[in-house]
C-alpha positions in Angstrom: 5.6 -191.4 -148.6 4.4 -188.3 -150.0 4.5 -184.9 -148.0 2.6 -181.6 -148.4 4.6 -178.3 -148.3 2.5 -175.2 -147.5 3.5 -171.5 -147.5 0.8 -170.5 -145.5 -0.7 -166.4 -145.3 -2.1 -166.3 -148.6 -5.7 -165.1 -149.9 -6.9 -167.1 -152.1 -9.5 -166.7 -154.8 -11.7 -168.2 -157.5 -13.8 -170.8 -158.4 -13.7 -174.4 -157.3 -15.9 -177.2 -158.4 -16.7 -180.7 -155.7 -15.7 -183.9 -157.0 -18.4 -187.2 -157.1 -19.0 -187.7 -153.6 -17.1 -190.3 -151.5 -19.1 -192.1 -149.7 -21.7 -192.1 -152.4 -19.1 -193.7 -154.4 -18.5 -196.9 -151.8 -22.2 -198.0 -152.3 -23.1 -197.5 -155.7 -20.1 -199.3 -157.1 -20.7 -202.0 -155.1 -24.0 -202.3 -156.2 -22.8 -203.2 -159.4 -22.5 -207.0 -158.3 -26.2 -206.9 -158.4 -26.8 -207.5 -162.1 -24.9 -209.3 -165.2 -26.0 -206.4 -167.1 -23.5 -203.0 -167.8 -24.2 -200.2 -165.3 -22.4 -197.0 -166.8 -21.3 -194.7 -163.5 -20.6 -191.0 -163.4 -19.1 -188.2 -161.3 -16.3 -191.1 -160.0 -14.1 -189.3 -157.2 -10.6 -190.0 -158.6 -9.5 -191.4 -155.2 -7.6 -194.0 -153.4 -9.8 -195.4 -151.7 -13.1 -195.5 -154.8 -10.0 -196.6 -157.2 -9.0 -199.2 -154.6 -12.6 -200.7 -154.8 -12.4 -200.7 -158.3 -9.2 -202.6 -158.5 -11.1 -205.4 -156.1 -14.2 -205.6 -158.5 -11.3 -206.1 -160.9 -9.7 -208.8 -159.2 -13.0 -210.8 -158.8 -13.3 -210.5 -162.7 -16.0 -207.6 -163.1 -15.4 -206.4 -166.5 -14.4 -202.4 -165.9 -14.2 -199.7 -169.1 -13.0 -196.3 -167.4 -13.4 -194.1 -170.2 -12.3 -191.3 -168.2 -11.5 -190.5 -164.9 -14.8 -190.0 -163.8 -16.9 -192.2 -165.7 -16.6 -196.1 -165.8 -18.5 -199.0 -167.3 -18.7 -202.4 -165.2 -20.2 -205.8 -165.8 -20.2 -208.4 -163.4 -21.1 -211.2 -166.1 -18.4 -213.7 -164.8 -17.5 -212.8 -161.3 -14.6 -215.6 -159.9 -16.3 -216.2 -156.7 -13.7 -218.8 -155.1 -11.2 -215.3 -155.2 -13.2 -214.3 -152.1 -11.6 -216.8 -150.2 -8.2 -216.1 -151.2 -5.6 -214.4 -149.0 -5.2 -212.2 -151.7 -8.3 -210.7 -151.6 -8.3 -211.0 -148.4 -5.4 -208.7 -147.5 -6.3 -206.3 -150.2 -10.1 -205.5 -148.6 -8.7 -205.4 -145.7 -6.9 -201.9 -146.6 -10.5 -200.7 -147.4 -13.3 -199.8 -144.9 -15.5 -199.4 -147.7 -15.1 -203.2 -148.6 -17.8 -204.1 -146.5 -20.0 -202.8 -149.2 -19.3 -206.2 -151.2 -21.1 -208.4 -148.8 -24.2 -207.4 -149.7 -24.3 -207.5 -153.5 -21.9 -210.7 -153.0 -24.7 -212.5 -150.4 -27.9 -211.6 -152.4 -26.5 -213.1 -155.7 -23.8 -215.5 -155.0 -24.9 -216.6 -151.6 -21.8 -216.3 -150.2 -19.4 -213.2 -148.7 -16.6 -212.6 -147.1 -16.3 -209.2 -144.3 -12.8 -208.6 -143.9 -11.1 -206.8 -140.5 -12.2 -203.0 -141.4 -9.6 -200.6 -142.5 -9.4 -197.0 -143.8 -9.2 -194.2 -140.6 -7.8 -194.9 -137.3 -11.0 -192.4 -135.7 -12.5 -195.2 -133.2 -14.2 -198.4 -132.8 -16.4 -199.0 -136.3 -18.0 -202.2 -135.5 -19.6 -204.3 -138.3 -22.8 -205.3 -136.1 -24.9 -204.2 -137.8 -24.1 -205.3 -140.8 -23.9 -209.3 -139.6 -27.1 -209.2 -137.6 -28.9 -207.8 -140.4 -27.6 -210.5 -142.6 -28.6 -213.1 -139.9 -32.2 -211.6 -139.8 -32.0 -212.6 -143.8 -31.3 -215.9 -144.0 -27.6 -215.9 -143.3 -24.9 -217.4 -141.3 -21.9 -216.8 -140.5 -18.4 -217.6 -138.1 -15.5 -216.1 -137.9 -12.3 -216.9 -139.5 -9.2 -216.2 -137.1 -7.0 -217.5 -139.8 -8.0 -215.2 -142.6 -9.3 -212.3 -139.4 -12.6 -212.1 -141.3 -16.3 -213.2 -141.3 -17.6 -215.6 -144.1 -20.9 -215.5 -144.5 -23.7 -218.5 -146.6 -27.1 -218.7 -147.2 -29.0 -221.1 -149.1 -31.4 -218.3 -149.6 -32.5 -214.9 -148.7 -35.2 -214.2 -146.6 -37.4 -210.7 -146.4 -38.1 -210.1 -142.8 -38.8 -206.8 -140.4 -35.8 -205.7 -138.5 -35.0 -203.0 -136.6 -31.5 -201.4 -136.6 -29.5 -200.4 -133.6 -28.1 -197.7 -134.8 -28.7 -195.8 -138.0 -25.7 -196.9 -139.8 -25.4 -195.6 -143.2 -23.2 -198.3 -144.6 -25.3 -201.2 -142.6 -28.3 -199.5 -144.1 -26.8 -200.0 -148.0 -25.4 -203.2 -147.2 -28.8 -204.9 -146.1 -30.9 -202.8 -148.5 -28.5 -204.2 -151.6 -29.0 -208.1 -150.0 -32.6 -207.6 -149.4 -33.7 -205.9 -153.1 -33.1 -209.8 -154.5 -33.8 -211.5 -150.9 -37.6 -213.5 -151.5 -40.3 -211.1 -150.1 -40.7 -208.2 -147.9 -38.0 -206.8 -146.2 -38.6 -203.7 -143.7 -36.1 -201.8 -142.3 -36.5 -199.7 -139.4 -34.2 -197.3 -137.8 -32.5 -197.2 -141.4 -30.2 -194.4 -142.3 -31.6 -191.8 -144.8 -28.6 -189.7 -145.8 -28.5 -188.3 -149.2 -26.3 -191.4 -150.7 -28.6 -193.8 -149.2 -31.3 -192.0 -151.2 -29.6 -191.8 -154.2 -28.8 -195.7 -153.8 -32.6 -196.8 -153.5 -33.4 -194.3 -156.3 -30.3 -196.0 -158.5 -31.7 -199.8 -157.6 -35.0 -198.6 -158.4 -34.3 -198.0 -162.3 -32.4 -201.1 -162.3 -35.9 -203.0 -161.2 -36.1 -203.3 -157.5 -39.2 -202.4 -155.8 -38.0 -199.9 -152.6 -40.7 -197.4 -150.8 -40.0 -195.3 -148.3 -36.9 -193.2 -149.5 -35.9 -190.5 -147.4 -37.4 -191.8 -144.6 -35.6 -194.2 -141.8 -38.5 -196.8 -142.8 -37.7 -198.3 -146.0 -39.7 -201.5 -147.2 -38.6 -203.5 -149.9 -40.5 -206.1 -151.9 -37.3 -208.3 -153.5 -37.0 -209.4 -156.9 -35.2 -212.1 -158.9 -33.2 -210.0 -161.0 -31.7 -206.5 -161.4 -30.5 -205.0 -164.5 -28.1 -202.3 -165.9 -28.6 -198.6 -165.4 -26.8 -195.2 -165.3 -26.2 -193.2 -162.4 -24.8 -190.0 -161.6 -23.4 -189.3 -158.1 -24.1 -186.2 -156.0 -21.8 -183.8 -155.8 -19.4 -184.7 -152.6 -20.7 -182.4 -149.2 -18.0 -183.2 -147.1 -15.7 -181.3 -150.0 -18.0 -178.1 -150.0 -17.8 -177.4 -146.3 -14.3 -177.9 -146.4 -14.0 -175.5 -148.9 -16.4 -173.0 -146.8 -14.0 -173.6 -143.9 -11.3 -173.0 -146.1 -12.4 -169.3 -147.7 -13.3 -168.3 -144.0 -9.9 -169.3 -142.8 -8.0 -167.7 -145.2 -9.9 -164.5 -145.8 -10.9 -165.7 -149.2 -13.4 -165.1 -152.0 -14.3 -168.6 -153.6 -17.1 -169.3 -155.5 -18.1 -173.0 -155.4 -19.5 -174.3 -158.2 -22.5 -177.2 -158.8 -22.7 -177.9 -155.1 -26.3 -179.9 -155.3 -27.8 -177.3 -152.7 -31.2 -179.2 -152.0 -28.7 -182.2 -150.9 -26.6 -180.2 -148.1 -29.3 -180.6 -145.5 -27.7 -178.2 -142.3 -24.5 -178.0 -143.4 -24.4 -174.2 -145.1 -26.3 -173.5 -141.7 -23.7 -174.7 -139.2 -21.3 -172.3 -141.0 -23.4 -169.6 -140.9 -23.5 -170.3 -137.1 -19.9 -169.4 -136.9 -20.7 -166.3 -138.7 -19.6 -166.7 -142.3 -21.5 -165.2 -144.8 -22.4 -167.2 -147.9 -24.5 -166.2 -150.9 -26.5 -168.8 -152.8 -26.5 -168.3 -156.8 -28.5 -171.1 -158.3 -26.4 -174.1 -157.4 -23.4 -172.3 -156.6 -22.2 -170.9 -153.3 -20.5 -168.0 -152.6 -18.0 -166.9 -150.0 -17.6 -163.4 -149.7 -13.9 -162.7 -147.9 -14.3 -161.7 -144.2 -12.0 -159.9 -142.0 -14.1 -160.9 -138.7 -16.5 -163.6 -138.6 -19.0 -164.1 -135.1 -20.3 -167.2 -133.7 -23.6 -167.0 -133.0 -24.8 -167.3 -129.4 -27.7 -169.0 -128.0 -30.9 -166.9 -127.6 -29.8 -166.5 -123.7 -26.5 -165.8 -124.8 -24.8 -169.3 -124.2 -22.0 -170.6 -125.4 -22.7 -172.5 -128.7 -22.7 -176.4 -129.2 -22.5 -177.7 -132.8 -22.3 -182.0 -132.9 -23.0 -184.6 -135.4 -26.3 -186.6 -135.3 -27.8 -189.2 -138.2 -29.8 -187.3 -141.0 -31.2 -185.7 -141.1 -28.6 -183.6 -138.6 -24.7 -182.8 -139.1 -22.7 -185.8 -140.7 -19.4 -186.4 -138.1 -17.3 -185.7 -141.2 -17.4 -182.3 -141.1 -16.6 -181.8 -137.4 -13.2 -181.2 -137.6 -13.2 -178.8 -140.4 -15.9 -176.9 -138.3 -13.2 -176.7 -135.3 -10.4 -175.3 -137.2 -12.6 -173.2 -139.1 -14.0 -171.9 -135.5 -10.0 -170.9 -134.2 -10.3 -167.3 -136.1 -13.7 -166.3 -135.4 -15.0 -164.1 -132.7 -16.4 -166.0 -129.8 -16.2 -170.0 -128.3 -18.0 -173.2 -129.5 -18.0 -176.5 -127.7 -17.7 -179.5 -130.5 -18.8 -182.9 -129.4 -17.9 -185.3 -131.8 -20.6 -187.8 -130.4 -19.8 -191.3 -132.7 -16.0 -191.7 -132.7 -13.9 -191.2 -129.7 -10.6 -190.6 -131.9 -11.5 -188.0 -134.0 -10.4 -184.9 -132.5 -6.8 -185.8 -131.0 -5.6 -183.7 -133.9 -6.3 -181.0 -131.9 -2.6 -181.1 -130.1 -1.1 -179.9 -133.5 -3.7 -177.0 -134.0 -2.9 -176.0 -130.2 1.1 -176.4 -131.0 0.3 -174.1 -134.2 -1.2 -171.3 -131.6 -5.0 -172.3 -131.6 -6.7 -172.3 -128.0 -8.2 -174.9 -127.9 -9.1 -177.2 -124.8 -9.4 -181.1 -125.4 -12.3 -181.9 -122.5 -12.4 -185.3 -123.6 -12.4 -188.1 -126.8 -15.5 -186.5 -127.5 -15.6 -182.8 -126.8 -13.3 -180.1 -127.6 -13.7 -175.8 -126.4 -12.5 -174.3 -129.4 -11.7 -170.2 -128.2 -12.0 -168.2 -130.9 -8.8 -165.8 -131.8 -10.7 -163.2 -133.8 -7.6 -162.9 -135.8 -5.6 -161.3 -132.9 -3.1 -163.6 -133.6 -2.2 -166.2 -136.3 -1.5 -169.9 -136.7 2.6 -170.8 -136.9 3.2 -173.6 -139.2 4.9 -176.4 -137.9 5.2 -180.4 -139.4 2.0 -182.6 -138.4 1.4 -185.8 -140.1 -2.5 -186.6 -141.0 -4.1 -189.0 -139.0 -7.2 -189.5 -140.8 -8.9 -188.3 -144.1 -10.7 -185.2 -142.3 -8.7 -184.4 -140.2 -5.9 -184.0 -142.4 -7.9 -181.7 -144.3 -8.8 -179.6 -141.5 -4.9 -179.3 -140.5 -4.3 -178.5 -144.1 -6.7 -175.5 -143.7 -4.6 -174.4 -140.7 -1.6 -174.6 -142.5 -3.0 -172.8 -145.5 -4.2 -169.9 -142.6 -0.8 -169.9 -140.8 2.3 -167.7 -141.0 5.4 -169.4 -142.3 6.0 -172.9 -143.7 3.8 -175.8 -142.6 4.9 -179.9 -143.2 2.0 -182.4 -143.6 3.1 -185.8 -143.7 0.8 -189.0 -144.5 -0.7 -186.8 -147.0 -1.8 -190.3 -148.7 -5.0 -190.2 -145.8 -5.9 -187.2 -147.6 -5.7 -188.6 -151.0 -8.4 -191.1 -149.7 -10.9 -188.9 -149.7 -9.8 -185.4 -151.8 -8.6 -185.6 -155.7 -6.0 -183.5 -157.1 -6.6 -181.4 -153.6 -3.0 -179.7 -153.9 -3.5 -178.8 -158.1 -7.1 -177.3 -157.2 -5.6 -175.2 -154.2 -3.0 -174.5 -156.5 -5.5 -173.0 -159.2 -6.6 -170.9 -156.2 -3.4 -169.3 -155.6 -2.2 -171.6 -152.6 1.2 -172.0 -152.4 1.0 -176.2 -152.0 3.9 -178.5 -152.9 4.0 -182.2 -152.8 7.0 -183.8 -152.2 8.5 -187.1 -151.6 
């Protein structure tokens, strides 16, 4: 197991450029399995967890050319589809949340899947309902295999119907939109997710022939066809990355320029930092973070305390919840944060308080974060990272705080951040990473 080191106190400065985005990444290369044709994909997140999907598509024999880090070639001409059922694969998707992803593809063209136990962060309940009933409303069955703790899903055939969702889920969205664009006739789905990556996943099955209307909206319809073919893509730069790198500069008193952010695609997000009072400037496609000695939260019109929570798109995505609460423990003023979709998310707060932030857990859900106005600063102290974000927003306090600061389980923020300690480093953060 790997550790961070931080020196915390330092200023930082210069220019810093997002990787592909995550959970952009999850869907599209699964999409791959759609087609026997090449589909050339760029902007690839160097990550655990996208590499870790690409070692699975490996394993299943999908022909993979990585010319560089960031940009990859796959074929799914052969795919073994008896490995499905193996323990191996079993165990190995089973480390991935994003595995789920698979069924889809797997279901629409091989009429057959497997949905392993989800892994990935320990933030809550993430229950694959939605998924399985939308699957059912195809064509499909399914049981569940105690033995190998997954579902296995058949169809003799794929079905378009009209379904409404439960919940706006973003990966149950992609999942049934990749079965349904090579299900026979008209799918509708109702209540779908319309975040930016489910976007740029209708617009990427689109090119490759499938016939999807209703893109951007959470009523997408989708006329099936027999085959798919190959395509290029180009993934959006990751958001979750620039607001952490917003919360970061405010933090730390720092002037960072962040480059090619793919401004249209940020929705709210440069918005909720700018309720907490940090100025940005907005160059083309870059942003700009100005350093700030004092930064205000902004009051309601009567002059209420603040509350900033996550919602579906197009509203806050609950990823960047707990880099807006740390970023809130220097500014002037209070927020409430209600983290309204997993009840785990915020426990981190225990290290933040032990590090000197006041900040008042109400619940699982809600957290009073009491802004310091830099009366004070953070100490650094040794916290281990319970989950991709939240590791990044206690890597931000660390960065913030006087003295040394230990981050263990730094490999949950290698899930989700490339290279994050040599492009803090290029900064002038004084990161190590030790074993």
């Amino acid at each position: 197991m790997s550790i961070f080191e931080v020196i915390g106190g330092k200023n930082l400065s210069g220019t810093i450029q997002p990787q592909g985005a995550k959970n952009e990444a999850l869907q599209i290369i699964s999409a791959v399995l759609l087609t026997k044709e090449p589909v050339v994909i760029q902007n690839i997140p160097d990550i655990i967890d996208v590499n870790l999907l690409i070692e699975l598509l490996k394993e299943i024999n999908v022909k993979v050319n990585r010319t560089d880090r960031q940009t990859c070639t796959f074929q799914a001409d052969e795919v073994d589809v008896d490995y499905l059922s193996s323990e191996a694969f079993h165990k190995k998707s089973g480390r991935l949340r994003g595995s789920v992803m698979l069924a889809g593809p797997l279901l629409a063209r091989f009429k057959k899947a497997y949905l392993p136990k989800p892994g990935g962060d320990k933030i809550g309940r993430r229950k694959l309902d939605t998924h399985i009933i939308g699957f059912q409303k195809l064509g499909a069955d399914y049981f569940y295999d105690e033995i190998a703790n997954c579902f296995q899903l058949k169809t003799n055939g794929l079905k378009g119907t009209f379904m409404q969702l439960d919940e706006p889920s973003v990966t149950g969205t992609a999942n049934i939109l990749m079965a349904a664009s090579l299900a026979e006739g008209t799918t509708t789905i109702y209540n779908a997710a319309c975040e930016p990556y489910i976007q740029q996943l209708c617009k990427m099955l689109n090119r490759m022939g499938a016939k999807i209307e209703g893109i951007g909206s959470n009523m997408l319809i989708i006329q099936g066809v027999e085959t798919l073919n190959g395509t290029t893509h180009t993934m959006l730069p990751d958001m979750i990355e620039v607001g952490s790198f917003i919360g970061m500069a405010a933090m730390t008193q720092s002037d960072i320029i962040i480059k090619n952010v793919g401004l249209k695609e940020l929705g709210v997000i440069p918005e909720k930092f700018q309720q907490l009072g940090i100025k940005m400037n907005f160059n083309d496609d870059d942003i700009h973070i100005p350093a700030q000695d004092i930064y205000e939260i902004q009051t309601y019109l009567e002059g209420g305390i603040p509350t900033i929570y996550d919602h579906p798109w197009p509203g806050l995505t609950p990823d960047l919840l707990s880099i807006i609460l740390v970023t809130a423990i220097q500014a002037k003023g209070s927020v409430l944060i209600h983290q309204k979709m997993f009840e785990s998310r915020l426990f981190f707060v225990d290290k933040l308080i032990e590090m000197g932030a006041q900040v008042i857990l109400c619940d699982p859900h809600r957290a009073v974060v009491v802004g310091m106005e830099r009366q004070k600063k953070l100490r650094g102290i040794t916290m281990s990272s319970p989950d991709i974000r939240a590791g990044v927003a206690l890597l931000i306090a660390a960065l913030s705080a006087e003295g040394k600061s230990i981050i263990q389980n730094i490999e949950q923020i290698d899930r989700g951040y490339q290279y994050i300690d040599e492009r803090l480093k290029a900064l002038g953060a004084d990161i190590t990473r030790k074993d």
